[in-house]
matplotlib code that plots the C-alpha trace (Angstrom):
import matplotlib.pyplot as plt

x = [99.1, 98.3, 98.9, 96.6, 97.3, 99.9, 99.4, 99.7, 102.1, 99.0, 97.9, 100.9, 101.0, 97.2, 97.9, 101.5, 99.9, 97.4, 99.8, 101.2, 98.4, 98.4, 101.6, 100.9, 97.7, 99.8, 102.4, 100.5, 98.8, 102.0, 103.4, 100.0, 100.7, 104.0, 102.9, 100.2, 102.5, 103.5, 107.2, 110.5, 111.4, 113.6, 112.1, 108.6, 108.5, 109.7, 107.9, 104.4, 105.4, 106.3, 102.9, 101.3, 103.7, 102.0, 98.2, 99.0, 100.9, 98.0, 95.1, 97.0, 98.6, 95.2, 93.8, 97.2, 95.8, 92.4, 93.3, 95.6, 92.8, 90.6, 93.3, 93.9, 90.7, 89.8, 93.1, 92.6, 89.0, 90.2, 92.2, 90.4, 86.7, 85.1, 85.3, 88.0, 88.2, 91.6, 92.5, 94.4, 97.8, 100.0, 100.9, 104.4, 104.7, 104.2, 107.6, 109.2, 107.6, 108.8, 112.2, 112.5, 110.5, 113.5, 116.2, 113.9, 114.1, 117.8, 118.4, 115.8, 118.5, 120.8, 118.6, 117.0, 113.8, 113.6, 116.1, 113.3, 110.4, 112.1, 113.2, 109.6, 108.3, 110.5, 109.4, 105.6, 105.9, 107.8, 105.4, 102.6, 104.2, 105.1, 101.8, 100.5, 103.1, 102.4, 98.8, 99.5, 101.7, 99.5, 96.8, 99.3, 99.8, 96.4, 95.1, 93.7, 94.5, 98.5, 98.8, 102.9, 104.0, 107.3, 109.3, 108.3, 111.3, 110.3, 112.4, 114.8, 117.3, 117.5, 120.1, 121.7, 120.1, 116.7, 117.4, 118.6, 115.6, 113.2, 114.6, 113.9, 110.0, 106.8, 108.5, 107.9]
y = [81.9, 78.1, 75.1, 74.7, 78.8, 81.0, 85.0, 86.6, 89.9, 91.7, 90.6, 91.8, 94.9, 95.5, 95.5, 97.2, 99.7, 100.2, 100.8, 103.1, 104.8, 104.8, 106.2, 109.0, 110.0, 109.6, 111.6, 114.3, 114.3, 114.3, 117.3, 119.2, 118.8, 119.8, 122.8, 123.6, 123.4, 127.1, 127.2, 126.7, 125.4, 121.8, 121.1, 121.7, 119.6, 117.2, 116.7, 117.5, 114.2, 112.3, 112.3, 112.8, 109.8, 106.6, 108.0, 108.8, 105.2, 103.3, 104.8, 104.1, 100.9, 99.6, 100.8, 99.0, 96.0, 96.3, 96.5, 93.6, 91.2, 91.8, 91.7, 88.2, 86.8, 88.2, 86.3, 83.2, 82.9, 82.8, 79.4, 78.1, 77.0, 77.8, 81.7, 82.8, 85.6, 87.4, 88.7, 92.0, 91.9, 94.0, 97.3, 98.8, 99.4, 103.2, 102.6, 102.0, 104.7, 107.0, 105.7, 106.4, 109.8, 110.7, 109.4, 111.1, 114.7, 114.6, 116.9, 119.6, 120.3, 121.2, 123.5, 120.7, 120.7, 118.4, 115.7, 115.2, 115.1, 112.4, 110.2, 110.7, 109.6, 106.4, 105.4, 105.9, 104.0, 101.2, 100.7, 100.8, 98.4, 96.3, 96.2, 94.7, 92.7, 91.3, 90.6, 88.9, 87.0, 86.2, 84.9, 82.5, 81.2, 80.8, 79.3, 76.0, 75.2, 76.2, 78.1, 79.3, 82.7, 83.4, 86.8, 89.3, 92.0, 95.1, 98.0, 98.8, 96.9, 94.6, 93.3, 90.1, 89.4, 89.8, 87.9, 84.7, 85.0, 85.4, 82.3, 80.1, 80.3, 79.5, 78.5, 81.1]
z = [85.0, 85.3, 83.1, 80.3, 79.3, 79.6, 80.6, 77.3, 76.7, 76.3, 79.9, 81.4, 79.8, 80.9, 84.5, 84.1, 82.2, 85.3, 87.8, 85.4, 85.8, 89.3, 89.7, 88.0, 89.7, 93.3, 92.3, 90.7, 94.4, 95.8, 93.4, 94.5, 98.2, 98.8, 96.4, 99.0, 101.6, 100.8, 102.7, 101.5, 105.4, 104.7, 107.9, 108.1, 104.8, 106.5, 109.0, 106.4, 104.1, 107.2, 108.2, 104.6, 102.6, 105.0, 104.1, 100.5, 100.1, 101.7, 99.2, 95.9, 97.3, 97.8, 94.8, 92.9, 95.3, 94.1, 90.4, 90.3, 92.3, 89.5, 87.3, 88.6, 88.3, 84.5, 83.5, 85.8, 84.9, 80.7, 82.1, 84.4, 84.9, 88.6, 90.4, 92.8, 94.9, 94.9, 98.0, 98.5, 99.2, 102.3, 101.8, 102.9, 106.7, 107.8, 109.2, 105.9, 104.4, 106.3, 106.6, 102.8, 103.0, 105.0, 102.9, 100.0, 101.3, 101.7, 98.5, 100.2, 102.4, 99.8, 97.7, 95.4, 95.3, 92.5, 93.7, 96.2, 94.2, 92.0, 94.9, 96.5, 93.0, 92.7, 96.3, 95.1, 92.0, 93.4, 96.5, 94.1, 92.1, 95.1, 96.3, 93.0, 92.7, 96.3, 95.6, 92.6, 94.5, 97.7, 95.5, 93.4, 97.0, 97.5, 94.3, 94.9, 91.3, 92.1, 89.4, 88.7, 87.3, 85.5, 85.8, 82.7, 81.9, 80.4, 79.0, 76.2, 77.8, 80.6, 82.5, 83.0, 86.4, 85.5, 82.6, 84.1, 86.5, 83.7, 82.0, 84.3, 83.6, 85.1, 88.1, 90.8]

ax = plt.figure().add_subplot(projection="3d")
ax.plot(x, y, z, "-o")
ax.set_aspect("equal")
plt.show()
C-alpha cells in the first residue's frame, strides 16, 4: 500500500486471516439454522434460506467491511503521515444472493444435504471475501495519497492466471 512502504506478508495474512474468521462464524450460523429448520421438505428450505441467505450475507459482509477499513488505515497509517477514514465497501445485491442460494440448494433435491451446505458455504466465504476485497478496493480509490495494491496469491499451488496477474505488481 503506497510508495515509500510496501504491505508486508504479515499484513496480508492479518486481514486474510480475519475473514477467515468470519467465514467460519457465518457458516456455523448458517449450519445452526437450517438445523433449526426441523424439515427435510427441499422446498420449504428453499424458500427458509431465500429469505434468511440476504440478512445473514449483509451482517458478516459488513462486519468483513468493517474489519478491512480498519484494516486499511493500521497499514496506511505505518506509511503514511495524516488520518484517513476508510469507508465501507457495497455488499452483494439481495438479488445475487438469492440467485446463488438457488443454484446452491440444487443437491437438496437429490438427497444431498451436504452438496448444499458446501455450495451455501463457498457463496458465504466468497461474498465475505468480496466484500473486503471491495472495501479495500473503494478506499484505494479514494486515497488522496493514490496509494496502488498488487494481487497477493495464496495456497499450495496457484495457477498460471493468478500468477501473471500477481506479476505485474503494485499496479492495480
Amino acid at each position: 500500500l503506497g510508495r515509500s512502504r510496501m504491505t508486508s506478508r504479515s499484513d496480508v495474512n492479518q486481514l486474510v486471516s480475519a475473514n477467515r474468521q468470519i467465514t467460519a462464524l457465518a457458516n456455523r450460523e448458517l449450519a445452526s439454522f437450517l438445523a433449526s429448520l426441523g424439515t427435510d421438505d427441499p422446498y420449504l428450505i428453499r424458500d427458509a434460506l431465500l429469505r434468511y441467505m440476504p440478512d445473514m450475507v449483509a451482517r458478516f459482509g459488513d462486519l468483513s467491511a468493517t474489519v478491512a477499513a480498519e484494516w486499511f488505515e493500521q497499514v496506511r497509517a505505518k506509511s503514511v503521515p495524516g488520518g484517513f477514514n476508510a469507508r465501507l465497501g457495497d455488499g452483494p445485491p439481495s438479488a445475487a444472493v438469492q440467485e446463488s442460494t438457488r443454484w446452491a440448494v440444487g443437491p437438496l433435491f437429490e438427497d444431498d444435504p451436504d452438496g448444499m451446505l458446501a455450495r451455501l458455504s463457498g457463496s458465504v466465504q466468497r461474498y465475505v471475501a468480496d466484500t473486503s476485497r471491495g472495501t479495500i478496493a473503494r478506499n484505494v480509490s479514494l486515497d488522496p495519497r493514490k496509494p496502488r495494491f498488487g494481487r497477493v496469491p495464496s495456497g499450495a499451488k496457484t495457477c498460471a492466471w493468478c500468477s501473471l496477474l500477481a506479476s505485474r505488481g503494485f499496479v492495480y
